[in-house]
N, C-alpha and C positions, 0 to 999 in steps of 0.2 A: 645577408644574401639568402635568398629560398634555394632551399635543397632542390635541387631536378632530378627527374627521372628521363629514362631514357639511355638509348644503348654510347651516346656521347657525353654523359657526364661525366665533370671532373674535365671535359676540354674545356679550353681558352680563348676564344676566338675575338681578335680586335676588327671594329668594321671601318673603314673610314667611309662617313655620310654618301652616299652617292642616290641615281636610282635606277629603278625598277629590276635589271639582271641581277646586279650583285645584293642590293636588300631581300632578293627571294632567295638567293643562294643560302644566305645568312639566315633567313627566316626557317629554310628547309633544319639547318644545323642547327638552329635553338629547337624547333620543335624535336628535335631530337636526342635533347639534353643539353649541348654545348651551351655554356656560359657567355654570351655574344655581347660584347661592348661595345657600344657604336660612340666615334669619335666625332659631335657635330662642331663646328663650326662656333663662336662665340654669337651670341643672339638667337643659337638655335640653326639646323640644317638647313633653313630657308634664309638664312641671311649671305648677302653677296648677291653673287652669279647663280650659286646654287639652290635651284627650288626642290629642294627631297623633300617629298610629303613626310609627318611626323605621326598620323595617325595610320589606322588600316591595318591588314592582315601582315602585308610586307612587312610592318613595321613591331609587331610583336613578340612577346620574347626576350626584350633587348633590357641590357640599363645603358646608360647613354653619361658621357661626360664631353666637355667645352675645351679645345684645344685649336689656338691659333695655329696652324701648322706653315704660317710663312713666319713666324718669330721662334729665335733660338731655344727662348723657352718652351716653347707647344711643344716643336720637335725634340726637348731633351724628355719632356714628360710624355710623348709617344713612346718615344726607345725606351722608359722605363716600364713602359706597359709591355715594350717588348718582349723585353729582358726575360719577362715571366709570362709569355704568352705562348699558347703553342701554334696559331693560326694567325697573319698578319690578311685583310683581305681590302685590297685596294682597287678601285675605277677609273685612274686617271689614263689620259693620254700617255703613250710607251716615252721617257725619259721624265715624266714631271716628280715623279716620288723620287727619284734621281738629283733632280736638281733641288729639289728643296732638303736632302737630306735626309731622308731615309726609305732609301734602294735597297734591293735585296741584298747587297753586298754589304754594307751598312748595318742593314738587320743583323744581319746573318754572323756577322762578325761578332756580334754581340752576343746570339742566341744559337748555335750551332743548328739547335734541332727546330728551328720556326718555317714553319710550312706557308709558303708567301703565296700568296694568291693574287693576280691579275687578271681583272675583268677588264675587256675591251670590246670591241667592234672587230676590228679586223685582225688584231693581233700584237704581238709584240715587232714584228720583221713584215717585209713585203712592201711592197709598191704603195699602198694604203694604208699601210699602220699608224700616219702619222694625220690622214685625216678624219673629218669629221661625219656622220651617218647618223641611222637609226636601223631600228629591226628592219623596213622594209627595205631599207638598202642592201643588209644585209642577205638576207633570204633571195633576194634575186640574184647578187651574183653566187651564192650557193648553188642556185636554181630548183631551191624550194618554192619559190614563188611562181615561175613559169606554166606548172603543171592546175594551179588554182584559177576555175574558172568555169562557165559555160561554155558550152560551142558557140565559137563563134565572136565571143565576148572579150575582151581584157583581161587580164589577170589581175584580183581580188589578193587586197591584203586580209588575211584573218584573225585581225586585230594585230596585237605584239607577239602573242600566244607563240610564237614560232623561234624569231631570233632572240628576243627577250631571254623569255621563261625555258622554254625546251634546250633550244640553244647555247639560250645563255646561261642563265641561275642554277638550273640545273646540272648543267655541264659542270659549272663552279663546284655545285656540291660536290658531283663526284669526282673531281679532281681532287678537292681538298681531301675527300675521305682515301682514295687510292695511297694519297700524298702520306696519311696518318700514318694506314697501315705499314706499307713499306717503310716508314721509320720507325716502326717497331723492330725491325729487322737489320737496319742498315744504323739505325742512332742518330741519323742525320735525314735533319728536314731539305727544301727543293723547293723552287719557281714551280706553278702551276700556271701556265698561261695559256687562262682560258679566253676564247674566240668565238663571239659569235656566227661569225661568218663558219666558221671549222665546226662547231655544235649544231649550224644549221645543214650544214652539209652530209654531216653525220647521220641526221632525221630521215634524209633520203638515202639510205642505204636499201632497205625493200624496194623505193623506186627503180634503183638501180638494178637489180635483178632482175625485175621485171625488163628494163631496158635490154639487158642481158642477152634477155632467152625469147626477145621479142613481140611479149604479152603487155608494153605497153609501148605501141608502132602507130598508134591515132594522134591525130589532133587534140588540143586540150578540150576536155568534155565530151569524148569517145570512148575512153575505157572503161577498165570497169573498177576499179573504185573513184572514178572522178565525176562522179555522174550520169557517165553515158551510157552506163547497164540498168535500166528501170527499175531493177530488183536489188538496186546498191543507191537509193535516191531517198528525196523527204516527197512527202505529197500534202497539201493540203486541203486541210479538212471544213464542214459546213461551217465552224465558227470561226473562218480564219485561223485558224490553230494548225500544227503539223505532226504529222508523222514520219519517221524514220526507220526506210526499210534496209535490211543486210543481211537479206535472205539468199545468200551468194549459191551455197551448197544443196543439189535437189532434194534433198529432203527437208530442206527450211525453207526451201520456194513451194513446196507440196502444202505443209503448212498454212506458208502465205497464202496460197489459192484456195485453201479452205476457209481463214478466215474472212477472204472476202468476197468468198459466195462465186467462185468463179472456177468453168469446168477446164481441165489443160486442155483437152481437145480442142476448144474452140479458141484456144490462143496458140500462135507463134510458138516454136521452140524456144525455149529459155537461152542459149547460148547461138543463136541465130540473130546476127545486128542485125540482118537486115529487116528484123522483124520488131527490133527494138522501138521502134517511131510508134508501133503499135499496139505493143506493149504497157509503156508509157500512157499509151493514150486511156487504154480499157484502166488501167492503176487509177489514172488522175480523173476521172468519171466514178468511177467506184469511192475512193475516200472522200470526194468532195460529198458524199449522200449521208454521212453522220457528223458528228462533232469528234473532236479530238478524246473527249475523255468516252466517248458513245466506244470510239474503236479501240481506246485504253482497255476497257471494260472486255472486248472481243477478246481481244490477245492474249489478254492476262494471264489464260492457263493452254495457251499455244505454241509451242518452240518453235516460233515461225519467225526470228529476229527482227521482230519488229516494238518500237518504243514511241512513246510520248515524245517532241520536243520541246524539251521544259527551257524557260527563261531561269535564266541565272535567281532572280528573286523567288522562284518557287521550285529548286531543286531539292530543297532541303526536306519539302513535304514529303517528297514520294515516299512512298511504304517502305522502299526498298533503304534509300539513304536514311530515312528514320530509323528504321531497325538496326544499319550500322553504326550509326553515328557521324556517317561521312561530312556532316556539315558538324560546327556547336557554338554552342554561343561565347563570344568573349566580349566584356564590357559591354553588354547589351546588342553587339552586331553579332549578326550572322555569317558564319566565315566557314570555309573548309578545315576539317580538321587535319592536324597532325597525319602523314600516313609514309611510310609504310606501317605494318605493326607488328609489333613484340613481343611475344607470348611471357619470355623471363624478364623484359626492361622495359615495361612499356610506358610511354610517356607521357606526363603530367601534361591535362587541360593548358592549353598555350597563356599566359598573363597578355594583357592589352599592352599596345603602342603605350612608353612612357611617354608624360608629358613634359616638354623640351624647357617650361617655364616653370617645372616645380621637382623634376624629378632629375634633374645633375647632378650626379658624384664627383667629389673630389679624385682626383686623381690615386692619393693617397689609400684614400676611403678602400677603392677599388685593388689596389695592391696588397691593402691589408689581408683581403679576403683572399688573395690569391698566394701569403706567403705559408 
């Protein structure tokens, strides 16, 4: 086993195959040392019903072992992984881990202090818990979705990014970790049942203030972070390419009108809609007159909140992610790295996705290292 670094080394973490929430959950707690065993499937996590991708960022970090988990044997050599695990983390539907035999109670009887994790959609209880979805179902009845949109327009999924990852994975993480600490305290591990639909609800808590104190009383694509403030928007630029302004504060709107050659007097008050339509207009005339890196170049040394819109394939360039590191390379892909960071644990370059057809440990194998 390679030694890790990072502030969860020396944890235990069992993944059972699933996707996208809970292998990012997973992936947050190997890049942060935890020792993460994912349990695939025999043939590999794509075999069955199950299609969990086995390459990619999600998927690194991991070593990986082959267990039938509807035959007596799979599930005695999961509970032996138990046995010695400190984090059990599971995606199934609320009663399947249940019926095939190792439920939390099951666990738990075995390993007092195993910290069970539960990735779903809508929950363990409720009306819903027992069907089926995705992130966008999710996020709407959160009513994170609602607020995403133009005026006038439908509400836009943005991508999974919401119910998934924010929602979801990451919510897992910090359940799991909340879950660690307090058994440090208590000696005994606990259910985390983490919810998409409840992680995504969560995201809108700033929403909700705003709701509050009645700073956000418009239609979707009237306020002011959802578009409808011209100085909280993208514009686009002479080559097709965009910018993004979040010059909210007058003195980062001061800025902005300096970078782009434009006197306040002869525009609208800044916090006056009704002069927003106009605003807009003089913004989207003005950036369309250069190219995107022309007003990169402008901004660069102006604290006026304004950025490039970089495509995911060339986020890694910027000066800025270059100089931290933010993106790094694993097995030749380009991926985000590990973050937050550690000044006394910091942790080791992430290893790539194993490979499902050369890289299986024995069950044994893996216990060995762990007694």
């Amino acid at each position: 086993m390679t030694a890790s670094g990072g502030p969860l080394a020396g944890v235990r973490v069992v993944e059972l195959a699933s996707l996208a929430p809970a292998p990012f959950g997973c992936m947050v707690l190997a890049d942060l040392g935890a020792d993460v065993v994912r349990v695939d499937r025999p043939g590999g996590p794509g075999a069955g019903r199950l299609a969990a991708p086995t390459t990619g960022p999600l998927q690194r970090g991991r070593r990986i072992t082959a267990l039938d988990l509807k035959s007596p044997a799979g599930v005695a050599d999961l509970l032996r992984l138990v046995d010695r695990a400190d984090v059990l983390v599971e995606a199934y539907r609320p009663g399947v881990a249940e019926r095939l035999g190792f439920g939390p109670e099951t666990c738990r009887a075995r390993n007092p202090r195993l910290v069970y994790a539960r990735m779903t959609g809508w929950g363990q209880d409720g009306p819903l818990a027992a069907r089926a979805g995705h992130d966008i179902d999710y996020i709407a009845v959160a009513g994170a979705l609602e607020p995403l949109g133009r005026a006038g327009e439908r509400p836009y999924a943005p991508m999974n990014l919401l119910g998934d990852f924010g929602g979801g994975g990451m919510l897992l993480a910090v359940g799991v970790l909340a879950a660690l600490l307090e058994r440090e305290r208590s000696g005994t591990g606990q259910v985390v049942d983490a919810a998409m639909v409840d992680g995504s609800a969560l995201l809108t808590a700033f929403l909700h203030g705003l709701l509050g104190t009645g700073l956000w009383a418009a239609p979707r694509g009237h306020n002011m972070f959802d578009g409808g403030a011209p100085f909280y928007d993208t514009y686009r630029t002479a080559d097709g390419g965009f910018m993004a302004v979040g010059a909210m504060e007058p003195a980062f709107y001061a800025v902005l009108l300096t970078g782009l050659d434009l006197a306040e007097a002869d525009l609208p008050a800044q916090y006056d809609p009704s002069g927003w339509d106009e605003l807009r207009r003089r913004f989207t005339e003005r950036f369309a007159e250069r190219t995107r890196d022309e007003w990169t170049t402008i901004f660069a040394d102006l604290d006026a909140c304004v950025a490039p819109v970089l495509a995911p394939g060339e986020a890694h360039r910027h000066p800025h992610n270059a100089a931290r590191g933010t993106f790094v390379e694993v097995g030749g892909e380009i991926q985000p790295a590990p973050a937050p960071r550690f000044d006394r644990t910091p942790t080791n370059p992430p290893p790539p996705a194993p490979d499902p057809e050369r890289d299986v440990l024995p069950v044994d194998t893996i216990l060995n290292d762990w007694s």
